[in-house]
N, C-alpha and C positions, 0 to 999 in steps of 0.2 A: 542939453546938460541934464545928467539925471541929477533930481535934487534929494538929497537922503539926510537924515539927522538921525545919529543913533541914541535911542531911549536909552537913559542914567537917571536914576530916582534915589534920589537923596531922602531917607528919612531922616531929616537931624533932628531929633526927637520929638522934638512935635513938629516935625512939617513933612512934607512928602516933594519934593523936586523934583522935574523932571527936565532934562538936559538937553536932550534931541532925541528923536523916535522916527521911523520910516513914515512914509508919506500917508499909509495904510493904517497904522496907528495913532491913531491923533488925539492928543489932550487938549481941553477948552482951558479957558485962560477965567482963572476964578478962586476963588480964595475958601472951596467947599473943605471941610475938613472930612477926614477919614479915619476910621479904627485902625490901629496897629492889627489886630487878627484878620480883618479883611482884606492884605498885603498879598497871601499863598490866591486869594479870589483874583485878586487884579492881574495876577501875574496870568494866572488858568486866561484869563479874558483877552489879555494881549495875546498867546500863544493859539486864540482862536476855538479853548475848552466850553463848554458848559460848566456850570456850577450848580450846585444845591439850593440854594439861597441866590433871588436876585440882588444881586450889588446894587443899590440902590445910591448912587455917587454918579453925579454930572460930568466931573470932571475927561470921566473918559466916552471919547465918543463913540457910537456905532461903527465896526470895523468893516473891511472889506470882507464879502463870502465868498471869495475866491483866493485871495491871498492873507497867506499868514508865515510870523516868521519863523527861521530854521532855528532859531537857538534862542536861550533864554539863560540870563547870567544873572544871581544875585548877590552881591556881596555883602553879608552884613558886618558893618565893623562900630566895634565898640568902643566907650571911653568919649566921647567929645558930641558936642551939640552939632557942629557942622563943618565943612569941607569947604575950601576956596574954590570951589567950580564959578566957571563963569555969570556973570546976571543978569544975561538976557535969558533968562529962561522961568519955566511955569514952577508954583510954588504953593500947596496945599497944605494947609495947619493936618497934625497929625492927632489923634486923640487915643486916650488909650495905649500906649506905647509897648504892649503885651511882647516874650515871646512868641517867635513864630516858626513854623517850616514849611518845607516845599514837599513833604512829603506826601499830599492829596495831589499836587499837581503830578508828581515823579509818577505815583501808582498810573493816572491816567495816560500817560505817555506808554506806560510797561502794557495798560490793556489796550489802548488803542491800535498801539502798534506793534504789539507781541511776535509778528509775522517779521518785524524788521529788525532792524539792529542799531538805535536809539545811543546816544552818549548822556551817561548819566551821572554826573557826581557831582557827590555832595560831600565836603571836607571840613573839620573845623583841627587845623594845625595846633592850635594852644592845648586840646582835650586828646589829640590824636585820635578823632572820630573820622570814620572815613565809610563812604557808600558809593561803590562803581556798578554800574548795570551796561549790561550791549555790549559795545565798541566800547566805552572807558577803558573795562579791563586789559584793552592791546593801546591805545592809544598814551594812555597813562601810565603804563607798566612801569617804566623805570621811575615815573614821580615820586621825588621824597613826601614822604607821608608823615612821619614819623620826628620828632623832635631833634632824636640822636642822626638820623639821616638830614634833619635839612639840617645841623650842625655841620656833619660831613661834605655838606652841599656849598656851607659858605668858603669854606679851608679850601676849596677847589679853583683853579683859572676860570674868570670870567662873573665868579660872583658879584652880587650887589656890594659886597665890604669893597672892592676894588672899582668897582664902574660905578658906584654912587657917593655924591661930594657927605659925607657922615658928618665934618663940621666938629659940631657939642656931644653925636654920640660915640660909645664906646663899645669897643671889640670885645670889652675882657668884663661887661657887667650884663648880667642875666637878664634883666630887663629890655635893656636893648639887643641883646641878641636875639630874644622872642619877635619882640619888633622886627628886624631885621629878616626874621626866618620866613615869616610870614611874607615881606614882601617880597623873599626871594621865591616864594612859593608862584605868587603871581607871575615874575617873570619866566619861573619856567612851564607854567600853564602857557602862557601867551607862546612859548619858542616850540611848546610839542604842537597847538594848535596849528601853529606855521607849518609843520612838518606833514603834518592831514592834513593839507586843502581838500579832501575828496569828503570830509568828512557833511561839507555844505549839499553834494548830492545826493546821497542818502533821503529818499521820502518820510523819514520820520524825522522829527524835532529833537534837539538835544535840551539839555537841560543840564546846569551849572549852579550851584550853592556852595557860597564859602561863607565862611565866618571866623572874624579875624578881632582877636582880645589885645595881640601887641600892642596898641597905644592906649590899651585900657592900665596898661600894667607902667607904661610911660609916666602916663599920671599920676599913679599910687607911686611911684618911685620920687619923681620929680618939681609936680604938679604942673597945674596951667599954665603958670606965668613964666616956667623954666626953658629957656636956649632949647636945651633937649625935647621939648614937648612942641615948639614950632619948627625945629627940625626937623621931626619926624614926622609934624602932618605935610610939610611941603614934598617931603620924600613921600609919602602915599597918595595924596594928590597926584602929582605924578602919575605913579605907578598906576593910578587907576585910572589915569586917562588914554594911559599908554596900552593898559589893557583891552579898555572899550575899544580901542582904535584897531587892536590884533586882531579881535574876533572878528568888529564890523569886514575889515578884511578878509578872515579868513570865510564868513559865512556872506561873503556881496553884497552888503549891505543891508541883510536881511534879519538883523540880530536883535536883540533887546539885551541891554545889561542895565540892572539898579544896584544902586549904591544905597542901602539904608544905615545912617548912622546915630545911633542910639547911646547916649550921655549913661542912662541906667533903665535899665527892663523893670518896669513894676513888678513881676514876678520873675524868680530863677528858670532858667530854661531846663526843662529835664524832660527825659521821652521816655513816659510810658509806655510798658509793654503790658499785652493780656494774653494768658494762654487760651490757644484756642478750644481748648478741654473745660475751662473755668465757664460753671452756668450760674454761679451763685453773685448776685448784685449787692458784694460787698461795700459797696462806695455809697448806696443810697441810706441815709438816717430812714426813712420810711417805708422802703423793701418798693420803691417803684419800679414799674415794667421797663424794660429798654425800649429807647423810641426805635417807630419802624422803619424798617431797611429803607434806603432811596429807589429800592426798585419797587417797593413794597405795592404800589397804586396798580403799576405797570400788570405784576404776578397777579392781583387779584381778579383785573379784566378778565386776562385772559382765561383764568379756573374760572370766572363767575359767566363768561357767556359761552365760555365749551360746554359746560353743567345747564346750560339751556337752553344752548340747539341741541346737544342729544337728549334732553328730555323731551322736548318737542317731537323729534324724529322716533325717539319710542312709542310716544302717544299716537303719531299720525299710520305707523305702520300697524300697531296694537287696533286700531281699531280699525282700517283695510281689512286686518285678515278678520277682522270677529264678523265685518257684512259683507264677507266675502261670498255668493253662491258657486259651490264646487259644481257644479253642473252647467256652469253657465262663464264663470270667469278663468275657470281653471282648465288649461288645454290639456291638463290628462284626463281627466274626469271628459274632457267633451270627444277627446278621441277614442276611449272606452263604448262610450255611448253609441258614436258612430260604429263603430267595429261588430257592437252588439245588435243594430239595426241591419246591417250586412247578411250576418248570419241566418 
C-alpha cells in the first residue's frame, strides 16, 4: 500500500495545523510557534525552493532531494478562529498573525521554470483580484472570476444553491451570496482540475492561492453564535476537504494544500507596487540606502577575482616581455641571425 497524507495547514489565527502531507514532507509533532509572514517561506520549503532567510522552525523536517511535490494550494479564509478538521493531527501556535502572499514563491516558480509551462493562480473572488501565469490561462479560461460571473454561475444547473443542504442561509441576502460564490468558486476549481489530469505531468510545479472573505462578511451580518454562521463553516469545511481530495487526485498524491484561517489580520492587506523608474527612497525618515540584492555576495566574487586573475596575468606577461632577450628567446630575431651567418 502506498501511504500518502495530504498536507492542510490550518492557520486559525494563532496556530498553524497541519492535516496530512506526503511521506516526503514531514512535520514533527511539537508545539513550536511560528510568524504569520514566515507562512510564503514554509510554503517555498515544502515545494523544495531556497529561501532568503533560514527558517529557523523545528517543526518542519528536512525533505527529500530528490522528490518534491507537483502542486501547492493555499487558501486563506477569513472571519473565524478555526475549522472542524479532524484531531489527529499536528498543531503549531501561530504568532504574529500578519498579511501575507505567495507572490515570492509564484516569482520563483516563473524563474525556475520559465522554459515550461507552470499553473499559476492566485484569486481573491470578494476583491475580484485575479493572477494567471502558464497553463492557468487555458485551464482556467472559462472560470468565473468576477462577482457578477460567479452570480451568473449560481443561477445555472448543478450549482452549490441546488447540491448543497443551505439550511439558515439565503438566496436573496448579499451576505450569503458572497459566501456562497466563493464556495462555488472552489467547486468549480476542483471540476476544471479534474478535466487536466495531465496537468500533474508537466516538470514544473503549479501553484494555487485563494482568499476567501465570505464568512468574514457572515459574521458581520450575523455573528458567531447565529444558525447561519455554523452553517456555513460546516459548508466550507466541506468544501475544503472536498477540495484537498481533487487536487490530491488530480496531482497522485503529490500535492500540498493549506488552509489558513485568520479571525483578523493585525494589518490590512494591500500590495504595493514600485515603479521601476522610481530611484528616490521615499519611504525611509532617514534617506537609508536600499539593502543589497540577494545575488549581491554571488556578483561581487565573481567581479572581485576576475579583477584578479587578470591583474595577475597582466603583471606575469608585463614582465616576460620586459626580460625578454630578442636574440635568444624570440624565433624571429634568432632566424634573422641565422640567415645573416649564412650569407
Amino acid at each position: 500500500n502506498i501511504h500518502y497524507w495530504l498536507v492542510i495547514w490550518g492557520v486559525l489565527g494563532d496556530s498553524l495545523t497541519v492535516l496530512r502531507s506526503p511521506p516526503y514532507v514531514t512535520f514533527q509533532d511539537g508545539q513550536w510557534p511560528i510568524s504569520g509572514e514566515k507562512v510564503p517561506d514554509l510554503v517555498a520549503l515544502t515545494m523544495g525552493f531556497s529561501i532568503r532567510e533560514d527558517l529557523d522552525w523545528p517543526g518542519l523536517a528536512a525533505g527529500s532531494l530528490f522528490q518534491r511535490p507537483r502542486a501547492n494550494a493555499l487558501i486563506v479564509v477569513r472571519g473565524l478562529d478555526t475549522l472542524d478538521f479532524p484531531k489527529n493531527i499536528s498543531s503549531y501556535p501561530l504568532e504574529n498573525p500578519v498579511p501575507f502572499t505567495l507572490d515570492s514563491v509564484a516569482n520563483t516558480v516563473h524563474t525556475l521554470f520559465a522554459d515550461s509551462t507552470p499553473v499559476v493562480l492566485q484569486l481573491a473572488p470578494s476583491e475580484e483580484r485575479l493572477y494567471m501565469m502558464g497553463m492557468a490561462n487555458t485551464v482556467f479560461e472559462d472560470l468565473p472570476v468576477t462577482l457578477q460571473q460567479i452570480r451568473g454561475r449560481l443561477s445555472q444547473d448543478g450549482s452549490v444553491l441546488t447540491s448543497l443542504p443551505l439550511i439558515s442561509l439565503s438566496r436573496n441576502n448579499e451576505a450569503d451570496l458572497l459566501f456562497l460564490s466563493e464556495v462555488q468558486v472552489l467547486y468549480d476549481i476542483s471540476a476544471l482540475l479534474q478535466k487536466h489530469k495531465h496537468l500533474a505531468k508537466d516538470p514544473a510545479p503549479d501553484l494555487y492561492s485563494l482568499e476567501l472573505a465570505g464568512l468574514e462578511e457572515i459574521v458581520r451580518r450575523y455573528g458567531t453564535d447565529s444558525p447561519q454562521f455554523a452553517d456555513a463553516t460546516r459548508i466550507l469545511t466541506s468544501a475544503l476537504q472536498k477540495f484537498a481530495d481533487d487536487v490530491a487526485n488530480v496531482y497522485a498524491n503529490n500535492a500540498v494544500v493549506e488552509v489558513v484561517t485568520v479571525k483578523t489580520f493585525e494589518a490590512p492587506l494591500t500590495r504595493k507596487s514600485r515603479s521601476i523608474l522610481q530611484t528616490t527612497n521615499e519611504g525611509s525618515l532617514y534617506n537609508l540606502a536600499y539593502k543589497y540584492d540577494y545575488d549581491y555576495a554571488v556578483v561581487f566574487n565573481i567581479v572581485l577575482w576576475l579583477m584578479i586573475v587578470l591583474a595577475l596575468a597582466v603583471i606575469v606577461i608585463s614582465y616576460n616581455l620586459w626580460n625578454m632577450d630578442p636574440g635568444y628567446d624570440s624565433i624571429i630575431y634568432r632566424m634573422t641571425n641565422q640567415k645573416i651567418r649564412l650569407d
